[in-house]
C-alpha positions in Angstrom: 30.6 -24.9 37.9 29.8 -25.2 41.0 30.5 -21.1 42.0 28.6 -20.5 39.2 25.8 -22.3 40.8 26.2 -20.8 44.4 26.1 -17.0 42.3 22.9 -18.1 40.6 20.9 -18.8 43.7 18.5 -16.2 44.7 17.4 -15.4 48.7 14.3 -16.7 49.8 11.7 -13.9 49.7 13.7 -11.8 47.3 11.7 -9.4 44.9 13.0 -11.3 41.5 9.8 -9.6 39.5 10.8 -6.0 40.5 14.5 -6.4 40.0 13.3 -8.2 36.9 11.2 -5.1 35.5 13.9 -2.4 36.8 16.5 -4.2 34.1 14.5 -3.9 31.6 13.1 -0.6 32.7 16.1 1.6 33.3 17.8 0.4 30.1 15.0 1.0 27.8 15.4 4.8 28.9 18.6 4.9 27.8 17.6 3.3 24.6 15.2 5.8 23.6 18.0 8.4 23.5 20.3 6.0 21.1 17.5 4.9 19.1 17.6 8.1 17.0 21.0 8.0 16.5 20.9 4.9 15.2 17.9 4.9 12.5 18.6 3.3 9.2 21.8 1.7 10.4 20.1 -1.7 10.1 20.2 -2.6 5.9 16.8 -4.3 6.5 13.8 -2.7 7.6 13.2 -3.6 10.7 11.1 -2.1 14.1 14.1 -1.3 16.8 14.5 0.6 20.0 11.4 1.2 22.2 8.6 0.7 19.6 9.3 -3.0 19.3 9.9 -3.6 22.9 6.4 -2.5 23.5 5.4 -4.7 20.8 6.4 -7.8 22.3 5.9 -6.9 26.0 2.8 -3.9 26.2 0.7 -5.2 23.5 2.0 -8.3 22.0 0.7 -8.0 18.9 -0.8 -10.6 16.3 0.2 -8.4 13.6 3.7 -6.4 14.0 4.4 -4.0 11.9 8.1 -5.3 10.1 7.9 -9.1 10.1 10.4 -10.6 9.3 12.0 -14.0 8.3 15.5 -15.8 8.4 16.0 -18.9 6.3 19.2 -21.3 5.7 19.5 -23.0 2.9 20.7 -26.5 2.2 24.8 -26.2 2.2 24.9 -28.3 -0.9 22.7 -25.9 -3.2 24.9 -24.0 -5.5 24.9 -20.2 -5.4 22.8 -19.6 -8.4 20.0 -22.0 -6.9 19.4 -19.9 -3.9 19.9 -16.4 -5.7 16.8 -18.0 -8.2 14.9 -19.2 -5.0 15.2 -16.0 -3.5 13.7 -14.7 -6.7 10.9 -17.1 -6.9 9.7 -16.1 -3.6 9.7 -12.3 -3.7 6.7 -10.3 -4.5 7.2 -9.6 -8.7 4.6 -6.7 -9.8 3.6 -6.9 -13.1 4.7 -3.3 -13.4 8.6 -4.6 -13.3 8.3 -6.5 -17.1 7.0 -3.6 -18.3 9.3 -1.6 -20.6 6.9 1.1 -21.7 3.1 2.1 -21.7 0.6 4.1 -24.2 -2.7 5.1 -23.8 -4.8 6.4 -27.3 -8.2 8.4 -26.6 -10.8 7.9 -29.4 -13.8 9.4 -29.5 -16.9 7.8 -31.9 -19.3 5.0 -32.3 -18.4 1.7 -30.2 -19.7 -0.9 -29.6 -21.5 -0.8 -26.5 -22.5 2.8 -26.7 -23.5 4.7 -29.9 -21.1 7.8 -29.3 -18.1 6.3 -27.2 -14.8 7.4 -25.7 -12.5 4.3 -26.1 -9.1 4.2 -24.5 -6.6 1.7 -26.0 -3.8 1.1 -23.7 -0.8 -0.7 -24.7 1.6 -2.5 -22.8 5.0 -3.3 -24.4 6.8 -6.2 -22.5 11.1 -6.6 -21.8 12.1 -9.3 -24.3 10.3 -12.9 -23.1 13.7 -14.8 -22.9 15.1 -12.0 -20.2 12.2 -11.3 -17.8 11.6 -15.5 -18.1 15.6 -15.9 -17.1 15.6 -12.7 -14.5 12.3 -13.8 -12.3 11.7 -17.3 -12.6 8.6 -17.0 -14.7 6.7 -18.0 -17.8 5.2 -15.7 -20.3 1.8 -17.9 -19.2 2.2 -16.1 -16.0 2.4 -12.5 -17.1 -0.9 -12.8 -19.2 -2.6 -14.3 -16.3 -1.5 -11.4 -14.1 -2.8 -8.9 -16.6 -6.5 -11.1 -17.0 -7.0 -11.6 -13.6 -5.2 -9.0 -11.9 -4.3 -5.9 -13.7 -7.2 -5.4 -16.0 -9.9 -6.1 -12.9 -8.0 -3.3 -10.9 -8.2 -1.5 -13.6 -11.5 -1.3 -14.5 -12.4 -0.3 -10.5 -10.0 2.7 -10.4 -11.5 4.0 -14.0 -14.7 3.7 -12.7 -13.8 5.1 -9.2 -12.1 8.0 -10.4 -15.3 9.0 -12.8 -17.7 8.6 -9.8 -15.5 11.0 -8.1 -15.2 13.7 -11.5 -18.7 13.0 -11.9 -20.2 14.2 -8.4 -17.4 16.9 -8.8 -19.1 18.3 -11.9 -22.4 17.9 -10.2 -20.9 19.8 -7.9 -19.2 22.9 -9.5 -22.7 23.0 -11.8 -24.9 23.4 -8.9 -22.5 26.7 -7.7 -22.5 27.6 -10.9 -26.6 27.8 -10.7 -26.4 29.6 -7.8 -23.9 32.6 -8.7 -25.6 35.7 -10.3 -26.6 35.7 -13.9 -25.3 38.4 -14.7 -21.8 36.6 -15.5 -21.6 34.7 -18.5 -20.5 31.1 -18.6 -18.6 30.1 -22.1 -20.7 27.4 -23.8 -23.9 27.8 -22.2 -26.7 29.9 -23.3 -26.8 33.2 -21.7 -29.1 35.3 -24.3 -31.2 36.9 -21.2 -28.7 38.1 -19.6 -26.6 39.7 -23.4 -30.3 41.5 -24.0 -30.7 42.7 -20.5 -27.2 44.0 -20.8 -27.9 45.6 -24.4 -30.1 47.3 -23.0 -28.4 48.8 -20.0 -25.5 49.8 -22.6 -27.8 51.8 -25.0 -29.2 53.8 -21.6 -25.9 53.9 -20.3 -24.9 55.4 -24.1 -27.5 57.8 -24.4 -26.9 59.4 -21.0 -23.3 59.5 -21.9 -23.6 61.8 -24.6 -25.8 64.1 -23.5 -23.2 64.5 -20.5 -20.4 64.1 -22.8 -21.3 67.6 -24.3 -21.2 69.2 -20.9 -18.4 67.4 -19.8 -15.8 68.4 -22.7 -13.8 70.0 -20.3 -13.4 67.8 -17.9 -9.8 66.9 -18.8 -8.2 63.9 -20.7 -8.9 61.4 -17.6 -12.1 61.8 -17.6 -12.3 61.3 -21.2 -9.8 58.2 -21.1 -11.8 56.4 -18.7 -15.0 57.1 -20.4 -13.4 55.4 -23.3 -12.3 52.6 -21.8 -15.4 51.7 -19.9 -17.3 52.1 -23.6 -14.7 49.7 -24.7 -16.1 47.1 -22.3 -19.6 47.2 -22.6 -19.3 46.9 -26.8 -16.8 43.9 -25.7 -19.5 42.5 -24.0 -22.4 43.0 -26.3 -20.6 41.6 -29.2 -19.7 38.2 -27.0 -22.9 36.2 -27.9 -21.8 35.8 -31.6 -19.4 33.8 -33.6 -17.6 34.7 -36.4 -17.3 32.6 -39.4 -13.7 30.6 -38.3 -15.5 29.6 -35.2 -19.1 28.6 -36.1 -17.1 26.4 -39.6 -15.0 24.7 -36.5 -17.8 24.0 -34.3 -19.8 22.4 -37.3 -16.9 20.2 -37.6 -17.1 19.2 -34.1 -20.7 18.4 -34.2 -19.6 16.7 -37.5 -16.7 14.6 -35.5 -18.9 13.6 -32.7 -22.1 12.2 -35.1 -19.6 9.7 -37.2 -17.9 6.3 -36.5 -14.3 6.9 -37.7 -14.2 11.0 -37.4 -10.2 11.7 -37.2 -9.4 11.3 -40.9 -11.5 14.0 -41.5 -9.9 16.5 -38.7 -6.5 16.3 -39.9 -7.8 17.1 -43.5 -10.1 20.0 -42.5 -8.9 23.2 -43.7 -10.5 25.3 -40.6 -9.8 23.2 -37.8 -6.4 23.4 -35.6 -3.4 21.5 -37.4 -2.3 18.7 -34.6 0.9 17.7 -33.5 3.4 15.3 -35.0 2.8 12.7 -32.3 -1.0 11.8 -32.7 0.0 11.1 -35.9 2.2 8.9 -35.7 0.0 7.3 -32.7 -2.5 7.3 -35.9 -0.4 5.4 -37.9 0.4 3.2 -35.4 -2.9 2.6 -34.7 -3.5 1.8 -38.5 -1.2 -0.6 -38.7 -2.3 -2.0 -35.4 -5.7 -3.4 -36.7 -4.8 -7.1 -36.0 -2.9 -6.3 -32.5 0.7 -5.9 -33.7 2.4 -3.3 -35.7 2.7 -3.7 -39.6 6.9 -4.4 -38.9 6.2 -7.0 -36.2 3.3 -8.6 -38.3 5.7 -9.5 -41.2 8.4 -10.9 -38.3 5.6 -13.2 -36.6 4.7 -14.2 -40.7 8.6 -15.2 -40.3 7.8 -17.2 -37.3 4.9 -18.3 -38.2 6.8 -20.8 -41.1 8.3 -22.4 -37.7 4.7 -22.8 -36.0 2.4 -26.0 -37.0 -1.2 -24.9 -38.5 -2.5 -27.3 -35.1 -0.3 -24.9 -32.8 -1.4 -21.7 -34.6 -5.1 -22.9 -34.5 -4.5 -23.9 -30.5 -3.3 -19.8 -29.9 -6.3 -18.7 -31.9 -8.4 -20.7 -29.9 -6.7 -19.9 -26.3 -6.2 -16.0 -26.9 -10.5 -15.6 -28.1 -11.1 -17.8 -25.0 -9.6 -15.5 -22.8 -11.3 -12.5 -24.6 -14.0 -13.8 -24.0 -13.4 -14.5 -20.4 -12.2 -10.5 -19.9 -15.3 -9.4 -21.7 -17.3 -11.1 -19.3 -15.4 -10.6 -16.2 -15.1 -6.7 -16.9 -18.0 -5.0 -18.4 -16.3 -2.0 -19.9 -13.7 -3.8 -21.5 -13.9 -4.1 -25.5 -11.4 -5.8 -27.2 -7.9 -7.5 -25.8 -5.2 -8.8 -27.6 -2.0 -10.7 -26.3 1.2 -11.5 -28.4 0.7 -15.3 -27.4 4.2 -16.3 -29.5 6.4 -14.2 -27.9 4.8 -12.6 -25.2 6.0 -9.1 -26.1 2.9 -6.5 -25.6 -0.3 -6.5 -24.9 -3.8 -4.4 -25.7 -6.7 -3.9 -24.1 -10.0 -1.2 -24.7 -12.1 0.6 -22.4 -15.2 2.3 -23.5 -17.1 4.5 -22.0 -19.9 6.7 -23.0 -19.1 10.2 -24.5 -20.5 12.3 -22.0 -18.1 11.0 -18.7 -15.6 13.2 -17.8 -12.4 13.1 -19.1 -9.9 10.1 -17.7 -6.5 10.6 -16.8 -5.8 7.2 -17.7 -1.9 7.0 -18.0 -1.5 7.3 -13.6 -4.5 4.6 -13.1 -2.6 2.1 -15.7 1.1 3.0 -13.4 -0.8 2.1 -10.2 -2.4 -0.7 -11.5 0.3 -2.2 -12.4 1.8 -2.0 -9.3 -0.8 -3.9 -7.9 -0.7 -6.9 -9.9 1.4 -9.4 -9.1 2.8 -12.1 -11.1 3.5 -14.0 -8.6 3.3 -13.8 -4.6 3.4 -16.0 -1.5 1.0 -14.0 1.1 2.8 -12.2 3.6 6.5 -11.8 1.8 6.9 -8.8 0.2 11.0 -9.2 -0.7 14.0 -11.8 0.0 17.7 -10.9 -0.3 20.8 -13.2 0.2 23.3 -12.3 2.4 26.4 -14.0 4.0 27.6 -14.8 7.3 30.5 -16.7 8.7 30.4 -19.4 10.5 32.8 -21.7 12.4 33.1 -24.4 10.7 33.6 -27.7 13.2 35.0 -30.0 10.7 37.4 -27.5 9.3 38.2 -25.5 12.3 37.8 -22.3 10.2 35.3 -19.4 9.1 33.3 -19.8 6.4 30.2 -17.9 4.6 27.0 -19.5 4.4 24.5 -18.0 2.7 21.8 -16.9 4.4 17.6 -15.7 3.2 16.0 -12.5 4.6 12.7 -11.9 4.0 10.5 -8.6 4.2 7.1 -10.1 5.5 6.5 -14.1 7.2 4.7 -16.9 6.4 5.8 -20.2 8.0 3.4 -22.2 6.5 4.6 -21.1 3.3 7.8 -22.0 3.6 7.4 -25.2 5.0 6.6 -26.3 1.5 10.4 -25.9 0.0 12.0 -28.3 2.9 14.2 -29.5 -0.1 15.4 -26.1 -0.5 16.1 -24.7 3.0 16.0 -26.1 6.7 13.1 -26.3 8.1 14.4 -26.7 11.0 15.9 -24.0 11.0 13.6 -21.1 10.4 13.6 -17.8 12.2 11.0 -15.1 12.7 10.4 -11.7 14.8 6.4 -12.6 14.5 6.1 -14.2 18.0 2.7 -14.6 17.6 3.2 -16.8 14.7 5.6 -18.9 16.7 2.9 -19.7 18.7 0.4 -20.4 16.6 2.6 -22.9 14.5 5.1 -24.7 17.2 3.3 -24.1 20.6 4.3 -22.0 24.0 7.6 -23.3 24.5 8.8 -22.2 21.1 6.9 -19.3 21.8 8.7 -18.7 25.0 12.1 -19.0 23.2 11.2 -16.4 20.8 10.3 -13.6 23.5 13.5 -14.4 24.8 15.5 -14.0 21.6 13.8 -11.1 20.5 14.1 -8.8 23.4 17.7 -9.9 23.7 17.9 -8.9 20.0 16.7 -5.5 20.8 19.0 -4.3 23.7 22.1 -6.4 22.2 21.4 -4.2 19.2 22.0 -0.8 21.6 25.3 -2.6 23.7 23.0 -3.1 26.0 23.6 -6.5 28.2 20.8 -7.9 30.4 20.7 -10.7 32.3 19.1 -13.6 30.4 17.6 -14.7 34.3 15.3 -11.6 34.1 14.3 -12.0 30.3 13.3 -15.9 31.2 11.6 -15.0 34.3 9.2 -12.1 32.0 9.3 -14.9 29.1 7.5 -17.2 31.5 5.2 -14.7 33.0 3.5 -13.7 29.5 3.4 -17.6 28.4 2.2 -19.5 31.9 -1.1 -19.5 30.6 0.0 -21.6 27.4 -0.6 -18.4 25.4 1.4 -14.8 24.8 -0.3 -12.5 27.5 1.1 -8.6 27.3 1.6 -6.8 30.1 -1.6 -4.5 30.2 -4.7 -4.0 31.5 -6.2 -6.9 28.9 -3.5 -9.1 30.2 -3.9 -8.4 33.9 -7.4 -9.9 33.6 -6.6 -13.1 34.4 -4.9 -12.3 37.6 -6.8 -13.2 40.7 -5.9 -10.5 42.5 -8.9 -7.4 41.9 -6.9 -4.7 44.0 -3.4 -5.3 41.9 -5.6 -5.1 38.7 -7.3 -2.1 40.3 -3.8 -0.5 40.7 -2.2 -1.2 37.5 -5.1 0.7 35.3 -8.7 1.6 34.9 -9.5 1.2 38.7 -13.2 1.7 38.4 -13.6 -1.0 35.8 -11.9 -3.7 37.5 -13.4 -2.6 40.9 -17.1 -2.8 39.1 -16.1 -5.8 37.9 -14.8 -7.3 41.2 -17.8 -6.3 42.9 -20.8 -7.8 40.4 -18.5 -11.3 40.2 -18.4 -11.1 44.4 -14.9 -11.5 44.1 -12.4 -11.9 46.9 -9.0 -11.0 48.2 -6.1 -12.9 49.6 -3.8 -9.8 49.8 -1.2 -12.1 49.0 0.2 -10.2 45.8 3.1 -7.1 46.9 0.2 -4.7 45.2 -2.5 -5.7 46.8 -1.4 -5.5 50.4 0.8 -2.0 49.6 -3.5 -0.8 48.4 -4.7 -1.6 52.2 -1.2 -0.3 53.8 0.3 -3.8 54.7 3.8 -5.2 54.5 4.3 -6.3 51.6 5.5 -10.4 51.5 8.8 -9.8 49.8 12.2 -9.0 51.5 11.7 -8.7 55.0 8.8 -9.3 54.7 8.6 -12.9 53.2 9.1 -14.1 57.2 7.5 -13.5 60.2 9.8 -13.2 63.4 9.0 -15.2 66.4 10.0 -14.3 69.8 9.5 -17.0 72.6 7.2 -16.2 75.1 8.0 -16.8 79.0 5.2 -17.8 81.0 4.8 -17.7 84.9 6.1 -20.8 86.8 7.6 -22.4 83.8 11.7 -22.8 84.4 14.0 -21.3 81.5 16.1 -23.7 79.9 
């Protein structure tokens, strides 16, 4: 111990900040060469390698870009408590109980507007028993995810997305306006233009035959090309009328359009298109859908119904038009909802809009929606996963695995909370700035420490834990985490070693409005005015005696 003590001094005078920055410095370079090589070898996703050094030391950010936690458990919790822990505190979307999702376009009378487009979207649920097992959840929680949550977010992308088709149309109609009119546009009126084109054709006709008897001998190409152009202009004159199939189907379009219920009488009309297989079925579906539930599910929930009081079934009644109510008058365009309150299996909800807004992909906006809506979240952790460590264990004398919490994403507070589920004491985190905030400047301190020794250990890179102390105590020896940059230099009270570092006009300015003042006492300072600098050699001053005349030399 006491040769390790004697190796640990350090010279008076010597330069312990510069041979402090050169170990950081020249290792770092050889870091950025082996930090490519070794993306995605870490399983979790983590900042390494020169973008998280400058993190902690250039910028020290408030907000990093991976945070991260580690979390011990309680050794006595069995494994299947900390797997459904782990569970209970990772982000859950509501898109992952969602076994499938259908969206049905109708277009008539509604409710809000005369002639309506209504969208029914349909949500069928995993089984209730296995999502409640898998996540750690209730069906309670689902349907609150989808009233508060999914069908707010929505409504805003729906009405989003038409702003955006609608300005687009607005758009395309203005260029539309402004190209020549002598190109027709299918489904607007054009009759100026047809007679104005009549009219060229019969001149055009007329001079064609008187030169068609002079030009009989022209040859066959001549006379095929003549043909073809004729072919054109009748092509175009008979354009502005419809024939008898296509005026019966537009009458039954205008016919569709002025009633409530117009599909039964499109798949019975003789003259209009025969559809698919599929909307008929969706048709039938719908039919038997008028309560909220298939006819096949209705007569199993009459099954289940036998089991349910008349005071419980009058209790869902009561909670499921309450919260209809409460969706009607959160979201505006929103209809009709329906929940299966027993079992939790599906759910329903209608958008209307009117009939003339653009058509909605609605299928992608329902996806992302449900992406966004989360059943249930702690702010700041995105996902946890168990993994296992050993350990020596000090009774035993052997290895064992203890299980161990990562988390994508940090909130101390948070976790603070479940002290009779993991150590409190015991928490870890790469968000320095949160250390400090919660636990003060030493902690702080310690977490600089740990995390730059974290980044080069990760490259087999061994610095001396002197040199990461002596920066951990330079950005905290104002009781708060100060980076090394020009913000940071600020508080130095040196102007010409801020003037040297960056931005040498601003500090200078500065320097000179505040009638600030040098002591040339910093290395920087007195290499700016060409002195030697006070480190080293330096750090003394030599003194020679000096004789003087009639005094005897001892």
């Amino acid at each position: 111990m006491d040769m390790k003590y004697l190796r640990s001094l350090v010279e008076p005078g010597e330069a312990v900040g510069v041979v402090a920055g050169q170990s950081i410095g020249e290792p770092s370079t050889q870091m950025t060469l082996n930090t490519f090589h070794l993306a995605g070898h870490s399983a979790k996703n983590v900042t390494l390698g020169i973008p998280r050094l400058r993190e902690i030391v250039m910028t020290a950010s408030a907000k990093i870009s991976t945070p991260s936690m580690t979390l011990y458990p309680h050794a006595e919790l069995p494994k299947e408590h900390v797997e459904r822990f782990a569970k209970s505190i990772s982000r859950l979307p509501l898109s992952a109980v969602i076994d499938k999702v259908s969206v049905t376009e109708k277009l008539g009378s509604g409710i809000a507007h005369s002639e309506a487009k209504t969208y029914n979207v349909r949500l069928d649920f995993y089984p209730s028993d296995e999502y409640c097992k898998e996540y750690a959840i209730k069906v309670t929680d689902v349907v609150e995810a989808i009233e508060k949550k999914f069908i707010p977010r929505l409504q805003k992308t729906v009405r989003m997305d038409l702003k955006k088709k609608g300005m687009e149309s607005k758009s395309l109609a203005s260029a539309a306006a402004s190209k020549s009119a002598a190109v027709p546009v299918i489904g607007q009126s054009s009759g100026v233009v047809e007679q104005q084109r009549i009219t060229e054709t019969e001149g055009r006709e007329g001079g064609d035959e008187d030169d068609e008897d002079d030009d009989n001998d022209g040859g066959d190409e001549g006379d095929a090309t003549y043909e073809k152009q004729r072919g054109n202009r009748e092509d175009s004159v008979e354009f502005g009328g419809m024939d008898e199939d296509e005026q019966a189907i537009a009458n039954q379009l205008h016919h569709e359009e002025s009633e409530s219920e117009g599909e039964d009488d499109d798949e019975t009309y003789g003259g209009s298109p025969k559809p698919t297989s599929a909307p008929k079925q969706r048709k039938a579906r719908s039919d038997d859908d008028e309560d909220g539930s298939p006819k096949k599910r209705k007569a199993g929930s009459d099954d289940d119904d036998e089991d349910i009081s008349p005071e419980q079934r009058q209790l869902l009644a009561e909670e499921s038009e309450s919260r209809k109510e409460r969706i009607m008058r959160l979201c505006n365009d929103v209809v009709d909802f329906k929940f299966d309150e027993k079992r939790g299996n599906w759910a329903e909800v209608s958008f209307e809009y009117n009939s003339s807004a653009p058509k909605v992909l609605m299928l992608h906006l329902v996806e992302s929606a449900a992406h966004f809506a989360t059943i249930q979240v702690i702010p700041g952790i995105d996902n946890c996963t168990v993994t296992h460590e050993k350990v020596a264990d000090p009774v035993k004398k052997i290895q064992v695995e203890v299980p161990i919490l990562s988390t994508d994403g940090a909130n101390l507070v948070a976790m603070r909370e479940f002290w009779h589920i993991i150590d409190i004491n015991r928490i870890f985190t790469n968000d320095i700035a949160a250390m400090l905030r919660l636990y003060g400047v030493e902690a702080c301190r310690a977490c600089i420490v740990r995390e730059m020794h974290g980044v080069f250990s990760g490259h087999g890179i061994s610095v001396d834990q002197r040199h990461l102390n002596l920066i951990a105590d330079t950005m905290t020896r104002n009781g708060g985490f100060t980076p090394f940059n020009r913000y940071g230099m600020k508080g130095s009270t040196s102007p010409f070693m801020k003037m040297s570092f960056e931005t040498t006009v601003g500090f200078l300015k500065d320097a000179v409005l505040e009638k600030d003042w040098e002591e040339l006492r910093n290395p920087s300072a007195r290499i700016v005015v060409g002195r030697l600098g006070n480190v080293g050699t330096g750090a003394f001053d030599v003194l020679a005696p000096v004789r003087v005349k009639g005094e005897s030399v001892p």
